[in-house]
C-alpha positions in Angstrom: 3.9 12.5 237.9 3.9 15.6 235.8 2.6 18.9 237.7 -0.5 20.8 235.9 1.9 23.4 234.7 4.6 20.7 232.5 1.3 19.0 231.4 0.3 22.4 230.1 3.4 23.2 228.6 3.6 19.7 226.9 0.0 20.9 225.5 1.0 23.9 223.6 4.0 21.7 222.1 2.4 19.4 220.8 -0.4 22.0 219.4 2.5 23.7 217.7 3.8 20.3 216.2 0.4 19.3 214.9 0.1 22.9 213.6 3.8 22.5 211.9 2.8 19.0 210.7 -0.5 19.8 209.0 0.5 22.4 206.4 -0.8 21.5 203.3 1.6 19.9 201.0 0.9 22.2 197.2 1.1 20.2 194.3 0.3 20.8 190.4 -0.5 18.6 188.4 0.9 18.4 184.5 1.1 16.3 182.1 4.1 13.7 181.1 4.9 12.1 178.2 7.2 12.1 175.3 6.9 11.6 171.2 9.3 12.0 168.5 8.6 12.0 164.7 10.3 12.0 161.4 10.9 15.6 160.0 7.6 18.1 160.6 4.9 15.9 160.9 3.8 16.2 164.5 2.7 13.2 166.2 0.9 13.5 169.6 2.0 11.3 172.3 -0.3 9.3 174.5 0.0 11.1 177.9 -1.0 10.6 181.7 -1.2 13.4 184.1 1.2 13.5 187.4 1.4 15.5 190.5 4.6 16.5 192.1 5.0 18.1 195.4 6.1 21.9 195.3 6.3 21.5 192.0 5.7 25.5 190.3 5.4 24.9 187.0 4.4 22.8 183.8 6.7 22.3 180.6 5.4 21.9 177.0 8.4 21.4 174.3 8.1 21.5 170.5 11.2 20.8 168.2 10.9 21.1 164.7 13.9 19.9 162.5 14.5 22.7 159.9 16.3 20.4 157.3 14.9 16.9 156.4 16.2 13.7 157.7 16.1 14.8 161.2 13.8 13.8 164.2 11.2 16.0 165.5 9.7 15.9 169.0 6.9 17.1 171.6 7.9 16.8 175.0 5.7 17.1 178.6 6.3 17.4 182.0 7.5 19.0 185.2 10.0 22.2 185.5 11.9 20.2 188.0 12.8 17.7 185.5 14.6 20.3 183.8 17.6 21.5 185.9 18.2 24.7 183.4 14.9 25.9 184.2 14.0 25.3 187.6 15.5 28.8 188.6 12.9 30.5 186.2 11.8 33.9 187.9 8.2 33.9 186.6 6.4 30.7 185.7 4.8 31.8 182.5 7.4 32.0 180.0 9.2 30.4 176.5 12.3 29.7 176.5 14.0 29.2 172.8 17.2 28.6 171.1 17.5 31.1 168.3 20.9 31.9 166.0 21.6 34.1 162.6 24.3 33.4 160.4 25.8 36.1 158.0 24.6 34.9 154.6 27.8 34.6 151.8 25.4 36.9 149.8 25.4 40.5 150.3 22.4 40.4 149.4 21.1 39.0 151.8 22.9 39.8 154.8 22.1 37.9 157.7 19.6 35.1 157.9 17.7 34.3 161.6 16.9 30.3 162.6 14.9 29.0 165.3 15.1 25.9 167.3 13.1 24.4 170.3 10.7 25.8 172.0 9.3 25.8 175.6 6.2 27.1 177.1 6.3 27.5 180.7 3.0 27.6 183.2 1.7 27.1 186.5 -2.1 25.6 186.2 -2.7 22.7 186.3 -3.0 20.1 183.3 -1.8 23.8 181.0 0.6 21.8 179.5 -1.4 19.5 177.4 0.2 18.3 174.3 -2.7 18.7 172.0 -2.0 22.3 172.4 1.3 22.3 170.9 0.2 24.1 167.8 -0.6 27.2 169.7 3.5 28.0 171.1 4.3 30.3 168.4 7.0 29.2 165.7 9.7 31.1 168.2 10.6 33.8 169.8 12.0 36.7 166.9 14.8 37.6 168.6 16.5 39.8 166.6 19.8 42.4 166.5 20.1 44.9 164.0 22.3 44.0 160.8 23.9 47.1 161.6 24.7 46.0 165.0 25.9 42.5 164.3 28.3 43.7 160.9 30.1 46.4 163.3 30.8 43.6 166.2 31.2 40.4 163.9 33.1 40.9 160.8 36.0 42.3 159.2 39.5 40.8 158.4 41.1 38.7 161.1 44.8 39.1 160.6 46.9 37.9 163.6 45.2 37.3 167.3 42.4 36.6 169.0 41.5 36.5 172.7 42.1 33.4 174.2 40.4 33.1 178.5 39.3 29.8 179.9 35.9 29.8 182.5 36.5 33.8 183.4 33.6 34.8 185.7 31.8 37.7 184.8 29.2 39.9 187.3 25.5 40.1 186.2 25.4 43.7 184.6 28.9 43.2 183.0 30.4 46.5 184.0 33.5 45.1 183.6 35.1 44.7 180.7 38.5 44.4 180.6 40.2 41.4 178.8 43.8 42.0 180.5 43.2 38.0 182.3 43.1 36.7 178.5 46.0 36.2 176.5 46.1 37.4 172.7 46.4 33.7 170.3 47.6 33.5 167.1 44.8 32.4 164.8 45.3 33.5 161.3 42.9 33.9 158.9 40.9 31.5 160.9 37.8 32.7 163.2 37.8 33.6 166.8 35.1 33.2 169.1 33.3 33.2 172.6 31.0 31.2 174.8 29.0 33.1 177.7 26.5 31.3 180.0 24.7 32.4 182.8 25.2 30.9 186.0 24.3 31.9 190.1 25.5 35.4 190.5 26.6 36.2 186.7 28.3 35.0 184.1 30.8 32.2 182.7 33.0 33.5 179.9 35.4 31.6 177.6 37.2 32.7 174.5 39.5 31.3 171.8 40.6 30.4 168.5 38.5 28.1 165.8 41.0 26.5 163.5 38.9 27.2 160.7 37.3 29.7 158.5 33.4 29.6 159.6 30.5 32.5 158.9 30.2 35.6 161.5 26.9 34.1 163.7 25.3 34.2 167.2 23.6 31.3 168.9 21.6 32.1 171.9 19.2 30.5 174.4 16.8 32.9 175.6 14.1 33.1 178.3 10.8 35.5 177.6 8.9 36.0 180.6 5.0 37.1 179.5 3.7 38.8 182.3 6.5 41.2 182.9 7.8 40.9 178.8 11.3 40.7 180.1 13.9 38.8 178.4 16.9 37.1 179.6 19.8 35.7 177.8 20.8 32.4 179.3 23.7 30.9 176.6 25.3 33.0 174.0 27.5 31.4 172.0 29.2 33.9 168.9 32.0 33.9 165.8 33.4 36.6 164.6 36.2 37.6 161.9 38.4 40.4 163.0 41.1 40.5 165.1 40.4 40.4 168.9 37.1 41.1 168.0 35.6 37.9 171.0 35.9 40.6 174.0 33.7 40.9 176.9 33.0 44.3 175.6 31.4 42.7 172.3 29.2 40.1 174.4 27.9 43.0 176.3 27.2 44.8 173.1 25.0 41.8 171.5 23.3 41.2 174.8 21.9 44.3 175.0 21.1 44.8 171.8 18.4 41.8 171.6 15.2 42.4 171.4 12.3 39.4 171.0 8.8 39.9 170.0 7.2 36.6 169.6 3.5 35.9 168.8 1.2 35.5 171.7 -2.3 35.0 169.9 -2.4 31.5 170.1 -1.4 31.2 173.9 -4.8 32.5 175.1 -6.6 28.8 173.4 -4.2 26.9 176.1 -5.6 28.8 178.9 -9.0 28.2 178.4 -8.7 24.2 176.8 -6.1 22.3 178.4 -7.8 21.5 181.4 -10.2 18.8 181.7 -13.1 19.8 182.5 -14.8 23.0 181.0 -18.1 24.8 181.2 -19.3 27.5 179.4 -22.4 28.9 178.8 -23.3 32.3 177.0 -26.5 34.2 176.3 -28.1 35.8 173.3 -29.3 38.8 173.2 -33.0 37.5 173.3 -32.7 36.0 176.7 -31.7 32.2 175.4 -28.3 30.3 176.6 -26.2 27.9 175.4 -24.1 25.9 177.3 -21.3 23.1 176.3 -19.4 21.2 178.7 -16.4 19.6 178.1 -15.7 16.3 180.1 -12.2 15.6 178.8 -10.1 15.2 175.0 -13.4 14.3 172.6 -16.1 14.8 174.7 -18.3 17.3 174.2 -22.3 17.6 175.4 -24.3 20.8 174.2 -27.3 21.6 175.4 -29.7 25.0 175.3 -31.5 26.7 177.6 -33.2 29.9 178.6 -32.2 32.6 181.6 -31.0 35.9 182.1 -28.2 37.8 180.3 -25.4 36.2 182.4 -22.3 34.9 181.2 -20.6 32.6 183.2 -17.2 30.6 182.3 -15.6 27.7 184.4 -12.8 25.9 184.1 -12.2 22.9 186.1 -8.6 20.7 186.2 -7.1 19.0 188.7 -6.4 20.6 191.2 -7.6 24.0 189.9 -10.5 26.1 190.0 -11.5 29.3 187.8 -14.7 30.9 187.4 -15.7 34.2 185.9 -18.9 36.1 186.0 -19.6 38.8 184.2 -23.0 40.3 185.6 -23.1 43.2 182.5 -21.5 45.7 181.0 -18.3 46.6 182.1 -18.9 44.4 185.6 -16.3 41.5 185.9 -15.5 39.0 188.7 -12.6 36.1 188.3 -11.5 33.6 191.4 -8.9 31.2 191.1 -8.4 28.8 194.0 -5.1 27.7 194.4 -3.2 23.8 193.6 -4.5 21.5 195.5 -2.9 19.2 198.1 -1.6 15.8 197.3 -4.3 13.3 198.7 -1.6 10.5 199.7 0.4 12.8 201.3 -2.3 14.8 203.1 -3.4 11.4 204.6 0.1 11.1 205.6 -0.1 14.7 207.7 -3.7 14.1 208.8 -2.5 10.3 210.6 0.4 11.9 212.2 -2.4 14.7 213.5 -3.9 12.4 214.8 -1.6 10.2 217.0 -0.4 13.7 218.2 -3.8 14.6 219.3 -4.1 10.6 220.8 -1.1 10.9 222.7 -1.8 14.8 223.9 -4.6 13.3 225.6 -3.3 10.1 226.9 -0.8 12.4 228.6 -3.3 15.1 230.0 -5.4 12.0 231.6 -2.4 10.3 233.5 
């Protein structure tokens, strides 16, 4: 038979196991779904909502053809389900895919285009496509014509640089192109392809056997909170000779700046849940209050009280309230995801056969 002391010790393990074993599990719940339409005319796609465990953010994609004849599509879901992302620093961001082209008229100079875009969040049911005419049109990256002119044209005579999967460090201190070989590539274009990958950079370089416009294709990440961008692909051609250097993908980096157009995200934080209260006072002492039960229900009713304005904003899963008691006096709380339910009844059975068996033990 076990002496007191073992029986004790066997105690305290199993309390640490049933401790260990009933962490909650964190989940958030977005919605999933898929819809894809001729040219710009935007059609919503019936959706359900899904929870994933650990998962830290939801993804809300628009893609807009810019020339006819070509699909467009709104797209739902979890950051997981999108490899490129899932390493996102912050999870309130866009990510886009944005290029300029040097126009054939001087003129004009460079022309900008815009492709995809990807809002990024971390509340749950934020990702509801019915919001998908609030992501701005993109994110405005821009470089200065000056800037792109200097590093992209000129004549291209005799070589470019030609490097295969080079890998670069993060701050790309180093520049030197003595592991790529000059090619011959007359009056054709020469070019470079840089994407970002654990630790820095993967660089390749080379020749295009034809004569194509000076242009830079990017995908870019903008994180909102801190308003810092990072460049994830860059992909540029340029028309001088030896001009697709390490040096000039440094130079182009840097030289990006975004500034896309915020106003609309605030309307996602306060509808795409499914379940919203508010209620607001007039100055004469009378309140009105609507409450939203889910997409196209809507009850209104009035009532009288003090001068207190109270928002709250219920999803699955998530929690917010804010009170603002007067002037200048402001309170928010935000509880945190929820747990899955099936796999909290999972921990909480495993609980308690532990605390079945701890006993069983202790008694014989």
């Amino acid at each position: 038979m076990f002496s007191r002391r073992n029986i004790l010790k066997l105690y305290c393990s199993l309390t640490l196991l049933i401790v260990y074993f009933n962490q909650p599990v964190l989940t958030l719940v977005c919605f999933e779904c898929v819809s894809t339409f001729p040219g710009n005319n935007i059609c919503l796609p019936s959706c359900s909502q899904t929870d994933r465990a650990n998962s830290t953010a939801c993804l809300l994609t628009r893609n807009i053809p810019l020339e006819s004849g070509f699909e467009g599509s709104v797209r739902a879901g979890h950051i997981s389900q999108e490899p490129v992302l899932s390493d996102a620093e912050e999870k309130y961001f866009l990510y886009g895919e944005e290029a300029v082209y040097q126009n054939p008229s001087v003129a004009v100079g460079w022309d900008w285009e815009y492709g995809p875009i990807t809002y990024g969040c971390n509340t749950s049911g934020c990702n509801n496509p019915q919001n998908v005419n609030s992501l701005p049109n993109a994110l405005n990256a821009r470089i200065t014509d000056e800037t792109l002119t200097r590093l992209l044209t000129g004549d291209l005579i005799n070589t470019c640089y030609a490097c295969n999967n080079l890998n670069l460090t993060e701050n790309l201190l180093d520049t030197d192109m003595s592991k790529c070989q000059p090619t011959n590539c007359p009056q054709y274009s020469c070019n470079f392809v840089a994407t970002r990958q654990s630790g820095g950079w993967r660089f390749s370089s080379g020749c295009i056997l034809s004569r194509v416009p000076a242009q830079v294709d990017m995908t870019l990440m903008y994180y909102i909170n801190s308003e810092k961008t990072v460049v994830y692909q860059m992909e540029a051609t340029c028309l001088s000779d030896n001009c697709n250097t390490i040096s000039t993908f440094k130079q182009l980096k840097d030289a990006i700046g975004v500034d896309p157009d915020l106003s609309c995200l605030a309307n996602i934080n306060t509808t795409s849940t499914t379940s919203t209260s508010t209620s607001s006072v007039s100055p004469s002492g009378s309140s009105s209050s609507t409450t939203t039960g889910g997409p196209g229900v809507t009850t209104t009713t009035t009532t009288g009280g003090p001068a207190v304005t109270t928002t709250t904003t219920r999803g699955p899963g998530v929690t917010t309230t804010t009170a603002t008691g007067g002037p200048g006096v402001t309170t928010t709380t935000t509880a945190q995801p929820t747990t899955s339910s099936g796999e909290q009844d999972f921990l909480n059975t495993k609980l308690f056969i532990l605390t079945i068996f701890s006993f069983y033990i202790i008694k014989f």
